[in-house]
C-alpha positions as CSV (number, residue, x, y, z in Angstrom):
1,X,-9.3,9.0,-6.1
2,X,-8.5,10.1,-2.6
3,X,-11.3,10.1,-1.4
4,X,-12.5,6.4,-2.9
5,X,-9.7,4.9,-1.6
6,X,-10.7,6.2,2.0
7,X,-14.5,5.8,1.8
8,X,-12.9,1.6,0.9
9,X,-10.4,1.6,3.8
10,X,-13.0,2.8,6.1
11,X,-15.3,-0.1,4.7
12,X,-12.5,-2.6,5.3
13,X,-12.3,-1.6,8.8
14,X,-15.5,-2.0,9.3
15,X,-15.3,-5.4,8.1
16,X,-12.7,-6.1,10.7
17,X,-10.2,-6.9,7.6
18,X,-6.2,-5.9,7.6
19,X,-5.8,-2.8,5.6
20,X,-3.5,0.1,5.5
21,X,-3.9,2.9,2.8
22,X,-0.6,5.0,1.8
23,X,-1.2,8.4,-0.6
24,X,1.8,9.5,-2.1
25,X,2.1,12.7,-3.7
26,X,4.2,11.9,-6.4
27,X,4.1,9.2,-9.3
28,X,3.2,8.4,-12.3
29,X,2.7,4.9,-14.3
30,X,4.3,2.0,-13.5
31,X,5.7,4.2,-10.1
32,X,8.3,1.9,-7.7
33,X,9.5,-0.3,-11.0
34,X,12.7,2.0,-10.9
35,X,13.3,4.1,-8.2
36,X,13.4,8.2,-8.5
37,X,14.1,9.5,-5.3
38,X,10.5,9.7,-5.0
39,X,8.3,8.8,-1.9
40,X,6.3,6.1,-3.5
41,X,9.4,4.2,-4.1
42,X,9.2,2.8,-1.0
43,X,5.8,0.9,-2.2
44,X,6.8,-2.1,-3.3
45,X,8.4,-2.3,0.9
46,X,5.2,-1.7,2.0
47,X,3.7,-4.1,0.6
48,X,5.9,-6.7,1.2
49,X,6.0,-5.9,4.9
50,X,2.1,-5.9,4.9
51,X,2.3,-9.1,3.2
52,X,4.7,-10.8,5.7
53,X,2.5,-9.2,8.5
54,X,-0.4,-11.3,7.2
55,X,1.0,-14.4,6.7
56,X,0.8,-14.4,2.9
57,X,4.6,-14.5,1.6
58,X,5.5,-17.5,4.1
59,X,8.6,-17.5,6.8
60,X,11.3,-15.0,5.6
């Protein structure tokens, strides 16, 4: 999967498109709906950072 997502990223930047790629070691399904002292709880952030950075969620 690693490696898919990377070999996409890499594409994106060649494209000149905004796109940031964050692996986290730990998971599962539905990861970030509850939190679990886990490092991809902080996903759901990220994104909505990214978001705001682009424009897409509107003046916070």
């Amino acid at each position: 999967m690693t490696s898919t997502a990377t070999a996409l990223m890499d594409r994106w930047k060649k494209a000149k498109v905004p796109v940031e790629l964050h692996v986290f070691p730990d998971g599962g399904h539905g990861f970030g709906m509850n939190k679990k002292g886990k490092s991809c709880d902080a996903w759901t952030e990220l994104l909505a950072q990214w978001m705001q950075r682009l424009g897409l969620l509107g003046k916070s």
